[in-house]
C-alpha positions in Angstrom: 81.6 -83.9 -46.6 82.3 -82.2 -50.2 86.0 -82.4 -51.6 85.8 -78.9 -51.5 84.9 -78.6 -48.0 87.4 -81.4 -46.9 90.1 -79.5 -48.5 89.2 -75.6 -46.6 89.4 -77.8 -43.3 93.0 -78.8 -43.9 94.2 -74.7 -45.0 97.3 -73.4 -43.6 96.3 -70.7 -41.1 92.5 -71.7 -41.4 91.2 -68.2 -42.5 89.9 -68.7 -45.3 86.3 -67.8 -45.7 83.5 -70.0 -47.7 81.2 -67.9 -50.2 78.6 -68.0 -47.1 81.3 -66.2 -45.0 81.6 -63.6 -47.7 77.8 -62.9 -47.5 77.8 -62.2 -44.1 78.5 -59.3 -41.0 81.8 -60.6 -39.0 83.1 -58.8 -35.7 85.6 -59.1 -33.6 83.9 -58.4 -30.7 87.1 -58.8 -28.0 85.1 -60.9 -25.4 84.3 -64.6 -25.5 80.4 -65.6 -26.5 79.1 -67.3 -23.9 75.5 -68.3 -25.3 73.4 -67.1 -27.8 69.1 -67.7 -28.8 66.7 -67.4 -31.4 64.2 -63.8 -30.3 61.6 -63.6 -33.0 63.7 -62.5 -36.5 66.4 -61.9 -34.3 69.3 -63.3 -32.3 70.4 -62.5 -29.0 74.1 -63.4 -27.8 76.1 -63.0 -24.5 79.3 -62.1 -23.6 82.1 -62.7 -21.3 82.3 -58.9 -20.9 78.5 -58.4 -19.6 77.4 -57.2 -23.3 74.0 -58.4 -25.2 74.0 -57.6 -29.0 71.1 -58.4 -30.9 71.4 -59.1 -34.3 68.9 -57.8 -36.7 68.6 -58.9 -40.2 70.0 -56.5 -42.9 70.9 -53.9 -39.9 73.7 -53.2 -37.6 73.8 -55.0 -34.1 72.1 -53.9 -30.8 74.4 -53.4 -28.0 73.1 -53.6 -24.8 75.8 -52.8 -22.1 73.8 -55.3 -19.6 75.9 -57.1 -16.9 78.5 -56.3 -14.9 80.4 -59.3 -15.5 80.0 -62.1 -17.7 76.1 -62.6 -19.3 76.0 -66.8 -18.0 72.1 -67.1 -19.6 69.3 -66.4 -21.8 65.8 -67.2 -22.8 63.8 -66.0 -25.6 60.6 -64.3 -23.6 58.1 -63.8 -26.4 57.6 -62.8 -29.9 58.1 -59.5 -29.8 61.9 -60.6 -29.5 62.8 -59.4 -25.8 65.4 -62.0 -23.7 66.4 -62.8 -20.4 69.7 -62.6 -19.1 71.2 -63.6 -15.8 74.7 -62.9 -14.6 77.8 -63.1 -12.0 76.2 -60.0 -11.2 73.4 -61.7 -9.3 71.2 -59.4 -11.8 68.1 -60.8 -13.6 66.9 -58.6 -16.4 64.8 -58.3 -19.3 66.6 -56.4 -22.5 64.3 -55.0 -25.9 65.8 -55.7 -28.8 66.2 -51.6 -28.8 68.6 -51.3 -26.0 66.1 -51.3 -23.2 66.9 -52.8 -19.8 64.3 -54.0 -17.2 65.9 -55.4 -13.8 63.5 -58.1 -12.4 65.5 -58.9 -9.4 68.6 -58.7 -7.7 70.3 -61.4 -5.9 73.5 -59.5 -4.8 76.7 -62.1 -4.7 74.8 -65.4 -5.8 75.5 -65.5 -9.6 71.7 -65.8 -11.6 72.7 -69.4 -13.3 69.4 -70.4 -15.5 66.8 -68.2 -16.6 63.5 -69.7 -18.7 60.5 -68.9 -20.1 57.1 -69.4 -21.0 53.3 -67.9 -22.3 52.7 -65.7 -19.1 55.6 -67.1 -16.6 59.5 -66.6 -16.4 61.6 -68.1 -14.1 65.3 -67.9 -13.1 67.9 -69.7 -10.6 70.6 -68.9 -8.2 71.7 -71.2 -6.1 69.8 -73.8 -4.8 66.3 -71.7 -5.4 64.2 -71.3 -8.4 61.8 -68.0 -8.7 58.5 -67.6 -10.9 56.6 -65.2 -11.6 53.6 -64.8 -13.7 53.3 -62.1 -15.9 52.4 -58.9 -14.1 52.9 -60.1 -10.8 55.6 -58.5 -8.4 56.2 -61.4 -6.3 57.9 -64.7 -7.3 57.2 -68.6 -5.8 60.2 -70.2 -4.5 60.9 -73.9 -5.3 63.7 -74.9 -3.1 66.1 -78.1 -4.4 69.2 -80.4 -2.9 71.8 -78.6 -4.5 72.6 -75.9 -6.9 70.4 -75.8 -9.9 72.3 -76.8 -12.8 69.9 -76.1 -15.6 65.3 -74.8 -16.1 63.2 -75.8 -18.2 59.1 -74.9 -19.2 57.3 -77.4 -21.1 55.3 -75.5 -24.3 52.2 -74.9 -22.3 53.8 -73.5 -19.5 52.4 -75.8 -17.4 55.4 -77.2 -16.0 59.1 -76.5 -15.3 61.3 -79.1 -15.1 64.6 -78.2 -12.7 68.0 -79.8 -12.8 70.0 -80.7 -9.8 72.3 -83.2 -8.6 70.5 -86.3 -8.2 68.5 -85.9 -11.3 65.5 -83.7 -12.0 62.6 -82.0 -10.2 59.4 -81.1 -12.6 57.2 -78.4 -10.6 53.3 -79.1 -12.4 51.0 -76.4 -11.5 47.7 -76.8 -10.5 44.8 -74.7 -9.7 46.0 -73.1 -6.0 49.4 -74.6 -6.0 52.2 -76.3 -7.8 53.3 -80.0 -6.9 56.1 -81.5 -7.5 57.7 -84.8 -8.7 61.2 -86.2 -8.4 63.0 -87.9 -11.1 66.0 -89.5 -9.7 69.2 -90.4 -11.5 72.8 -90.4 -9.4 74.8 -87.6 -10.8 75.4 -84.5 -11.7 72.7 -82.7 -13.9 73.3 -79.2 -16.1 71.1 -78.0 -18.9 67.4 -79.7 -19.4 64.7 -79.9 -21.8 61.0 -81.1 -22.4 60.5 -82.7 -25.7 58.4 -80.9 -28.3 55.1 -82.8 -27.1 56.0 -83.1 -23.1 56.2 -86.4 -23.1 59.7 -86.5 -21.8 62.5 -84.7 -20.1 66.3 -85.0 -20.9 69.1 -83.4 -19.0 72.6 -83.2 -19.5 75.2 -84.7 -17.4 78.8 -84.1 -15.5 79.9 -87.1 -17.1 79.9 -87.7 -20.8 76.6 -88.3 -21.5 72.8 -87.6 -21.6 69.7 -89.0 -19.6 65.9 -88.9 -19.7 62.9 -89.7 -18.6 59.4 -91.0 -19.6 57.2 -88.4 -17.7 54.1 -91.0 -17.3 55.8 -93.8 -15.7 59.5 -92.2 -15.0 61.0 -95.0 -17.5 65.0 -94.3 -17.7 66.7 -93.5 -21.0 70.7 -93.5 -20.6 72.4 -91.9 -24.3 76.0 -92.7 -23.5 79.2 -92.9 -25.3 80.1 -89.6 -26.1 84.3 -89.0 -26.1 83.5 -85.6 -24.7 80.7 -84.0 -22.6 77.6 -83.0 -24.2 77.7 -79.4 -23.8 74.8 -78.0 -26.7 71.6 -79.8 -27.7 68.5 -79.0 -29.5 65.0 -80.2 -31.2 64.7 -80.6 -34.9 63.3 -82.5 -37.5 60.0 -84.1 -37.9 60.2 -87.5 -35.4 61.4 -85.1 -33.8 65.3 -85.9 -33.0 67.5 -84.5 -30.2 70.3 -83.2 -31.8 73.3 -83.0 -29.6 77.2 -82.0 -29.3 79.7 -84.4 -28.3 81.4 -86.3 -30.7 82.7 -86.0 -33.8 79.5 -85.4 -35.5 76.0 -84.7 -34.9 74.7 -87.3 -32.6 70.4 -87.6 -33.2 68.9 -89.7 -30.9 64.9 -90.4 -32.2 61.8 -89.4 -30.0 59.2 -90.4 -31.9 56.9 -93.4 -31.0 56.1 -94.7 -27.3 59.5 -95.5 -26.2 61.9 -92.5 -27.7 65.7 -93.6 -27.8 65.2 -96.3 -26.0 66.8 -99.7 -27.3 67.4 -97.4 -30.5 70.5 -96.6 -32.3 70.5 -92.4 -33.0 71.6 -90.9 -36.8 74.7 -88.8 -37.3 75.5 -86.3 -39.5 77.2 -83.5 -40.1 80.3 -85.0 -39.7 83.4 -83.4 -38.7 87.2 -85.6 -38.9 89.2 -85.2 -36.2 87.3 -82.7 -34.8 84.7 -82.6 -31.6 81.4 -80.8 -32.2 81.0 -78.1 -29.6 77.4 -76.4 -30.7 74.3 -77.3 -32.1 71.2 -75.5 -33.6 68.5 -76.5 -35.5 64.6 -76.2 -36.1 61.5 -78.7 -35.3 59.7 -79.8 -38.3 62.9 -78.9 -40.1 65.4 -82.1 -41.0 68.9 -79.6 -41.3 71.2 -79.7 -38.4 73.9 -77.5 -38.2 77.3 -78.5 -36.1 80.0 -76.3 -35.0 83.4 -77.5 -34.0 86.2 -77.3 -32.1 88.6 -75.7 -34.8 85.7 -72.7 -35.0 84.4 -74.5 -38.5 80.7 -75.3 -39.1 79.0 -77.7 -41.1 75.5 -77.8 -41.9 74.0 -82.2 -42.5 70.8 -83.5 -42.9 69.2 -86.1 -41.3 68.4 -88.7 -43.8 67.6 -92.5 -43.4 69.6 -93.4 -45.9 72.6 -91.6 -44.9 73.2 -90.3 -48.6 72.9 -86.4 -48.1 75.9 -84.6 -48.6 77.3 -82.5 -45.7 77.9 -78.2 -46.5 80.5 -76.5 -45.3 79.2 -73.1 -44.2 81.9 -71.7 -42.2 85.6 -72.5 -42.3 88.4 -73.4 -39.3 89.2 -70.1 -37.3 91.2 -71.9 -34.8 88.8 -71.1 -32.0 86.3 -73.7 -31.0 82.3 -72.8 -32.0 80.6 -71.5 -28.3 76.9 -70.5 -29.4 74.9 -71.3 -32.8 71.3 -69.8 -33.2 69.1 -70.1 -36.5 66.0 -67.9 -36.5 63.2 -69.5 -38.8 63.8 -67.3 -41.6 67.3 -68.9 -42.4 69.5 -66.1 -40.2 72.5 -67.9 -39.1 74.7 -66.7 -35.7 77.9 -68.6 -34.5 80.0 -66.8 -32.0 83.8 -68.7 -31.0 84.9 -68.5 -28.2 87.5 -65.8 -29.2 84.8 -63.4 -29.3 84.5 -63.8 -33.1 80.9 -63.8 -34.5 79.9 -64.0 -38.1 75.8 -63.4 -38.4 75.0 -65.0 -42.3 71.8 -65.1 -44.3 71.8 -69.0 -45.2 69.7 -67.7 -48.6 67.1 -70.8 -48.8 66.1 -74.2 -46.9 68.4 -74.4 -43.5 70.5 -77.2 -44.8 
């Protein structure tokens, strides 16, 4: 980290901005972010208060009055920058990034935990079930699991969805008349899950503080351990690519390039943050920037570099509020919503680190 950034972390009072703060649209929105995604140019973020804004560049937010009760997920749908939401509400809807809500289902008291999607499917949770549809179609499959679904997951083709559970992971393959299923089994609780960028493997994350995949051609175990906190945000970026993930006290990038991914391999750090626990992640494939958010509300932007000599940005300073959601849109937009319901929505003005 720069000098200069070093010494806006140690500020009295912590509210001093950095001249990316200045550049950008702060709110106070009252409500805590609880997640926010990428939509096209835009960004899309949840609240504790049922609200969606989406954030446009060089306009004024969207708000889309959605739940009633806290927004608990979201999926970017398609390009033309629509999201999914699901809530305590038991409501699944699709929202336009101009204020227009479509209700897909309704699952009364049973909270809608994970929604996903995918080129001509979209998929959501509650309880123990997962429901697809395909595009156009009123009915949903079911896919019934042992316990309460803890995170969903398409591959990029949309040929697979990958369900987390306790007791590890479910991936749903469809075929030509029906989907089939294959179990991958780890002891332990499993939340949010992912395919990597070329499907060759699946990592959740877990109740305890740490990460675990899976080799989808032979089910081949990966174990990323040793966080001091649980991993609560991770991400693809970079070329190999990397899984970028929160955690520690930095960026933790574990490599998943190659035949055997992380396995028997060291990952790269950056973005490095003191004392402090990195609570959010975001990040682009194909793009080498990582940017970290932290549990005193600042965020720093690293780069992953072999030779560890890149030198970390700070783009946001301490708030005092720990960093709940960071999304980057391709075109360098920047949103980080705290926990306190502050959000600051930044043009980054060139390369995303």
């Amino acid at each position: 980290m720069t000098a200069e950034a070093a010494l806006a972390r140690k500020r009295p009072g912590g509210f001093e901005e950095t001249p990316l703060e200045r550049q950008g649209l702060r709110l106070d929105t009252g409500a805590p972010v609880t997640g926010a995604v990428a939509a096209g140019t835009r960004v899309a973020a949840g609240f504790g208060d049922g609200v969606v804004r989406f954030f446009h560049p060089n306009e004024p937010p969207t708000i889309v009055e959605a739940h009633r009760g806290a927004v608990l997920c979201l999926a970017a749908e398609d390009h033309s920058g629509s999201v999914l939401t699901g809530g305590d509400d038991g409501r699944f809807l699709r929202l336009s990034p101009d204020g227009t809500i479509e209700e897909i289902a309704s699952f009364g008291t049973r909270w809608v935990d994970c929604v996903a999607a995918a080129p001509g499917l979209y998929a959501c949770s509650s309880s123990r079930t997962a429901h697809v549809w395909r595009t156009g179609a009123n009915a949903a499959r079911t896919f019934e699991h042992p316990s309460t679904v803890g995170g969903l997951a398409f591959d990029a083709k949309g040929r697979r969805l990958a369900v987390a559970h306790y007791g590890g992971a479910t991936v749903w393959e469809r075929g030509e008349r029906r989907w089939k299923a294959k179990r991958l089994v780890w002891k332990g609780s499993h939340g949010a899950v992912a395919f990597s960028p070329d499907g060759k493997y699946v990592v959740t994350s877990m109740q305890e503080n740490a990460l675990h995949g899976w080799r989808l051609r032979d089910k081949a175990d990966m174990r990323m351990s040793g966080y001091p906190a649980k991993v609560k945000s991770f991400t693809w970026v970079g070329t190999a690519p990397f899984l970028a993930t929160s955690g520690a006290d930095a960026a933790v990038c574990w490599p998943f390039d190659g035949n055997d991914g992380p396995m028997g391999r060291p990952p790269m750090t950056c973005a490095y943050g003191g004392k402090q626990l990195c609570t959010a992640i975001a990040g682009l494939v194909g793009h080498n920037g990582v940017f970290a958010g932290f549990a005193d509300g600042c965020v720093i932007a690293g780069r992953l570099s072999p030779d560890g000599e890149m030198e970390d940005l700070l783009v946001k300073g301490s708030s005092g509020a720990p960093v709940a959601a960071l999304a980057l849109t391709p075109e360098g937009w920047l949103f980080v919503g705290e926990d306190s319901g502050r959000v600051l929505w930044v043009p980054l003005g060139g390369d995303e680190a």
